[in-house]
C-alpha positions as CSV (number, residue, x, y, z in Angstrom):
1,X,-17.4,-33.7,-8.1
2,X,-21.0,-32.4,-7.1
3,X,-20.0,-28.9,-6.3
4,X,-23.9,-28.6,-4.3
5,X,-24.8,-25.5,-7.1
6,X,-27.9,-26.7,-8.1
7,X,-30.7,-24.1,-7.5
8,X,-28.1,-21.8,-5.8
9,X,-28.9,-18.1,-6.1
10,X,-25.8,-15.9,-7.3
11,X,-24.9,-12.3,-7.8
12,X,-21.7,-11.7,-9.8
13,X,-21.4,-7.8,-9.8
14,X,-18.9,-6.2,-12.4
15,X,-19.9,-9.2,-14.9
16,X,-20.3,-7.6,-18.5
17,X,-16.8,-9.0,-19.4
18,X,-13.1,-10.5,-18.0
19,X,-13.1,-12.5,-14.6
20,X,-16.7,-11.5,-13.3
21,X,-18.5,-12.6,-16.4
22,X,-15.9,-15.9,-16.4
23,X,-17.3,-16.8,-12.7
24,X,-21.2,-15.7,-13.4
25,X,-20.7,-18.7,-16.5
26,X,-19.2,-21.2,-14.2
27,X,-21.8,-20.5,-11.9
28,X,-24.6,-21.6,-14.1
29,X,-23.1,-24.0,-16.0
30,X,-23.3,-25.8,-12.6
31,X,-26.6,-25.1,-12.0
32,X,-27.1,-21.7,-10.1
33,X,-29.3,-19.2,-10.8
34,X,-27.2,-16.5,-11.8
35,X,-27.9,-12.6,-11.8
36,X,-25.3,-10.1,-13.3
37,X,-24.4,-7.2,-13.1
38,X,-22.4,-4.2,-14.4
39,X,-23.0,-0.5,-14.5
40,X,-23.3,-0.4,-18.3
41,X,-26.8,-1.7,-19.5
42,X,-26.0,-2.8,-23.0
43,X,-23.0,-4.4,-22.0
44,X,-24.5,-6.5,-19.0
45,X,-27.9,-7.7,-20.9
46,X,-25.2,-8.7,-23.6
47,X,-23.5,-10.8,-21.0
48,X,-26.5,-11.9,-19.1
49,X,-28.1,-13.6,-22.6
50,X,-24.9,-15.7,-23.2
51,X,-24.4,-16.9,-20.0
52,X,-28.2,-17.2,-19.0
53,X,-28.3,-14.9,-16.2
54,X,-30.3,-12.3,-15.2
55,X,-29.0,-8.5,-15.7
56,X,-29.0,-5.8,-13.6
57,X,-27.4,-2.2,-13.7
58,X,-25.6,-1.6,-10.9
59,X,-22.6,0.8,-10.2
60,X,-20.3,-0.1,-7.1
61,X,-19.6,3.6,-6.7
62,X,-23.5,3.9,-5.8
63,X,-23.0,2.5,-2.3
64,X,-26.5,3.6,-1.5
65,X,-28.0,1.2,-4.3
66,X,-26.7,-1.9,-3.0
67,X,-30.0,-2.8,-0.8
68,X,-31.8,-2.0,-4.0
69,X,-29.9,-4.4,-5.8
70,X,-30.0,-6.8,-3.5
71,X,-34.0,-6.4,-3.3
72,X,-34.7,-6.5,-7.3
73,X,-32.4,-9.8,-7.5
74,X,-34.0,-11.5,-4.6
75,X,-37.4,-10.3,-6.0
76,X,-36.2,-11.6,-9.1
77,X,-34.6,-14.9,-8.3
78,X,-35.1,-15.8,-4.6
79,X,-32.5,-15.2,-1.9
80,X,-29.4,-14.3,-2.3
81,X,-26.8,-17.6,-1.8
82,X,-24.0,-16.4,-3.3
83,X,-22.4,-12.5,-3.3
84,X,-19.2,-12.1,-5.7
85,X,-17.9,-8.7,-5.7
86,X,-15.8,-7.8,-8.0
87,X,-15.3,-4.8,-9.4
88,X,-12.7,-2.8,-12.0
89,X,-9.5,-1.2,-10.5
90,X,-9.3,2.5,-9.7
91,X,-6.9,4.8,-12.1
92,X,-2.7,3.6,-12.4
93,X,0.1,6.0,-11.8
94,X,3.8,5.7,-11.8
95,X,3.7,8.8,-9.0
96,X,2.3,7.0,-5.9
97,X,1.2,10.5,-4.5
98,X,0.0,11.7,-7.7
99,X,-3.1,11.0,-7.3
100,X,-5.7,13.5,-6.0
101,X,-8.3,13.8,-3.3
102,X,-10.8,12.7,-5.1
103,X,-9.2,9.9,-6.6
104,X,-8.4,8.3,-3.3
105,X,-12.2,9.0,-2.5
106,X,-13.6,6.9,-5.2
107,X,-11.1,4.1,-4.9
108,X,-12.2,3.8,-1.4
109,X,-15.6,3.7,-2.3
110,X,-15.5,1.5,-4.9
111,X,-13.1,-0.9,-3.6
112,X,-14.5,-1.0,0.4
113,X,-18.0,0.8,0.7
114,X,-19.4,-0.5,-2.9
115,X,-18.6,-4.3,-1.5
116,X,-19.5,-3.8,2.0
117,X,-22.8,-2.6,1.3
118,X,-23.7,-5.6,-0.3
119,X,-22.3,-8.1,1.6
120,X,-24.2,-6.0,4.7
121,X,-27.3,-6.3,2.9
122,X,-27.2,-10.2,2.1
123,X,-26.1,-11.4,5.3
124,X,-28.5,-11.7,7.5
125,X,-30.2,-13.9,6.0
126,X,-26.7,-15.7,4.8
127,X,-27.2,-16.2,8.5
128,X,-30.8,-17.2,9.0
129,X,-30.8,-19.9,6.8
130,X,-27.5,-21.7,7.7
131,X,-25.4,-21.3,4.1
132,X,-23.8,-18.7,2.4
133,X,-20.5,-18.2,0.2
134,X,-19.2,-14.6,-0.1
135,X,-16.1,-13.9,-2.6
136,X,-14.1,-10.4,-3.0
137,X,-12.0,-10.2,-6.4
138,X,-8.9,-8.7,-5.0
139,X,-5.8,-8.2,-6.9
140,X,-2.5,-10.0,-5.8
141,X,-1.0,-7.0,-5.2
142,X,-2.2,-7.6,-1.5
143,X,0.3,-9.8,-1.2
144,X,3.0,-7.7,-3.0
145,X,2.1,-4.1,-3.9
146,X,2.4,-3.9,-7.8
147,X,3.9,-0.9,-9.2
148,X,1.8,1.9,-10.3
149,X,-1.1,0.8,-8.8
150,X,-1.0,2.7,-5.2
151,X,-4.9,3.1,-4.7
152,X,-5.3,-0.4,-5.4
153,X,-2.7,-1.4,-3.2
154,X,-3.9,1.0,-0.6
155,X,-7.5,-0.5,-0.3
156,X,-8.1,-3.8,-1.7
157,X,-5.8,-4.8,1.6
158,X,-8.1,-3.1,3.8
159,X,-11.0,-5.6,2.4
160,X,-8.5,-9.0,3.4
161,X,-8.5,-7.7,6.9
162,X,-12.4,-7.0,7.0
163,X,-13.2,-10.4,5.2
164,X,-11.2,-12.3,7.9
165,X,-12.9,-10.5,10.7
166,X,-16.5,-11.1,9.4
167,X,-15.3,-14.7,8.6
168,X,-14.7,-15.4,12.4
169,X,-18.1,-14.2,13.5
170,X,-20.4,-16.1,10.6
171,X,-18.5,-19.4,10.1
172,X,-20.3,-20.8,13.0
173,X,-23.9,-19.9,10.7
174,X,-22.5,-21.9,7.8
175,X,-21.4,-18.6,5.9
176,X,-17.8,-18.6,4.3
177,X,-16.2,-15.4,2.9
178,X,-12.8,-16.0,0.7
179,X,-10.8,-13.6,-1.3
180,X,-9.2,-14.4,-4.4
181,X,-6.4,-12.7,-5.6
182,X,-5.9,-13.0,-9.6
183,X,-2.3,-12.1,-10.6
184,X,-1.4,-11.8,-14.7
185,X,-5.0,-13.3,-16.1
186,X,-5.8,-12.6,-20.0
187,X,-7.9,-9.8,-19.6
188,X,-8.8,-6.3,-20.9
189,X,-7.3,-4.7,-17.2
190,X,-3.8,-6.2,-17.1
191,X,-3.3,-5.8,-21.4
192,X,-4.2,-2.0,-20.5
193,X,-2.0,-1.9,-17.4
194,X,1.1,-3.8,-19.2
195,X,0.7,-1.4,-22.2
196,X,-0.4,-4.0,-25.3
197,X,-1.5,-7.4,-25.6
198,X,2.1,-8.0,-26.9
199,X,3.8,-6.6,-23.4
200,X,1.7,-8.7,-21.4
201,X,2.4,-12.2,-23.2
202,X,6.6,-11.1,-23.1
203,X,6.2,-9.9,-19.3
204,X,4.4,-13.7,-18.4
205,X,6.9,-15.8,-20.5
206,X,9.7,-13.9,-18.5
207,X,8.6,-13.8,-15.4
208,X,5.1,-15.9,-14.5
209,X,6.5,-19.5,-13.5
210,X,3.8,-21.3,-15.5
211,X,5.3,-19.1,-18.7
212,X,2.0,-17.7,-19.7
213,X,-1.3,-15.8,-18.6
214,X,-3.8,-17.0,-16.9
215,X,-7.0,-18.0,-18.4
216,X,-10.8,-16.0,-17.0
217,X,-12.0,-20.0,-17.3
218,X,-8.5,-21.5,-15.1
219,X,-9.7,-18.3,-12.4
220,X,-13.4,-19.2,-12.7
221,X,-12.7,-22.6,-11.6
222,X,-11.1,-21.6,-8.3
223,X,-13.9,-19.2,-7.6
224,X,-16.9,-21.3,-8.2
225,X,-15.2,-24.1,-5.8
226,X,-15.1,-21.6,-3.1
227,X,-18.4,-20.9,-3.7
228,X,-19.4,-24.5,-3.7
229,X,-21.2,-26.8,-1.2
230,X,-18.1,-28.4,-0.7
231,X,-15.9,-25.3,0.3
232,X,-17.7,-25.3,3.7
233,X,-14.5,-25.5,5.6
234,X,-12.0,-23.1,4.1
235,X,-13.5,-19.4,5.3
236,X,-11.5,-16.1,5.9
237,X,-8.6,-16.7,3.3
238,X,-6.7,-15.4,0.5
239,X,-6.2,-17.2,-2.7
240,X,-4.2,-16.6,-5.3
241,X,-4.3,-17.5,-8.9
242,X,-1.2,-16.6,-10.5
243,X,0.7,-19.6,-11.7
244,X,3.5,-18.9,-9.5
245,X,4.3,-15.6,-9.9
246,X,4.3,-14.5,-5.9
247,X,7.2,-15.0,-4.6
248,X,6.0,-14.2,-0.7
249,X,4.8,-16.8,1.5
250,X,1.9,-15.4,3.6
């Protein structure tokens, strides 16, 4: 299948590793032009030289550096085609009021501002030219909030509801934004979160219907068809990628 990626411009943000740095390969293995980024600089030029993309530091938490990202890419590569945001997940905590203040502050940021900022930035011209594919990396605890992780639970929903109200108002301009929910995927996140690599591969045997984790290739490939030519009709939903493991049906 001609997935239309030829020549495509892409940011991957959060890519120095796991399911960012899975999609930004994807993406230029079918033929975008891909720019990274991450807010560690070794990490992300590391990244960008195997996959053949172009790095660029970049926190999320520096909502007021997103147009300056945007403009270094787009100076770089051309306009912007595709936005991915993804980003890592705020601090975990059996206490779901345990957290303080501040904590809740830079979730929010991070999670909502960080991504908005960007997507505000490449829009418009999304819009102008008549194509454009926006992705958020959620969590599936959208769909059912996962223990210990109250400020992820808290905001990533807020971004499904934002996603399908910007969805509505650009899908007449050829513009598509999708969320995609990974659940347990082999990565450095959910080994830290489950406790050791070990817990992880017990928990998915038990519980995941497919008996196993996820691959950051078997994610990849859902993103990068949503982010494809031929994804033009599917715009303002959630996806999930957890071989099974949600049991609810909305």
């Amino acid at each position: 299948m001609d997935l239309g990626l030829e020549g495509k411009v892409a940011l991957v943000t959060g890519a120095s590793k796991g399911l960012g740095r899975a999609i930004a390969a994807e993406l230029a293995a079918e033929g975008a032009r891909v720019a990274v980024s991450s807010r560690s600089r070794e990490r992300i030029e590391e990244a960008g030289a195997a996959i053949g993309a172009v790095a660029f530091v970049h926190d999320a938490a520096e909502v007021d550096d997103a147009a300056r990202l945007v403009a270094d890419v787009e100076s770089e590569l051309g306009p912007i085609d595709l936005l991915v945001c993804n980003t890592g997940g705020p601090p975990s905590g059996a206490d779901a009021l345990g957290f303080t203040r501040e904590q809740w502050q830079q979730a929010y940021t991070s999670l909502v501002l960080g991504p908005m900022a960007l997507i505000e930035a490449v829009l418009p011209g999304m819009r102008e030219r008549g194509f454009g594919r926006v992705l958020n990396i959620v969590s599936a605890g959208v769909r059912e909030p996962i223990p210990n992780l109250m400020l992820s639970n808290a905001h990533r929903v807020s971004m499904i509801n934002a996603f399908k109200t910007l969805a509505r108002q650009v899908a007449a301009d050829g513009v598509t934004l999708n969320s995609v929910l990974p659940g347990r995927i082999d990565t450095d996140r959910i080994i830290e979160l489950t406790g050791s690599r070990e817990a992880a591969e017990a928990f998915a045997r038990e519980e995941v219907p497919a008996g196993r984790m996820g691959t950051v290739e078997e994610f990849a490939a859902v993103a990068t068809f949503l982010c494809s030519a031929r994804a033009s009709y599917v715009t303002g939903e959630t996806i999930v990628v957890d071989g099974g493991l949600t049991r609810s049906v909305f």
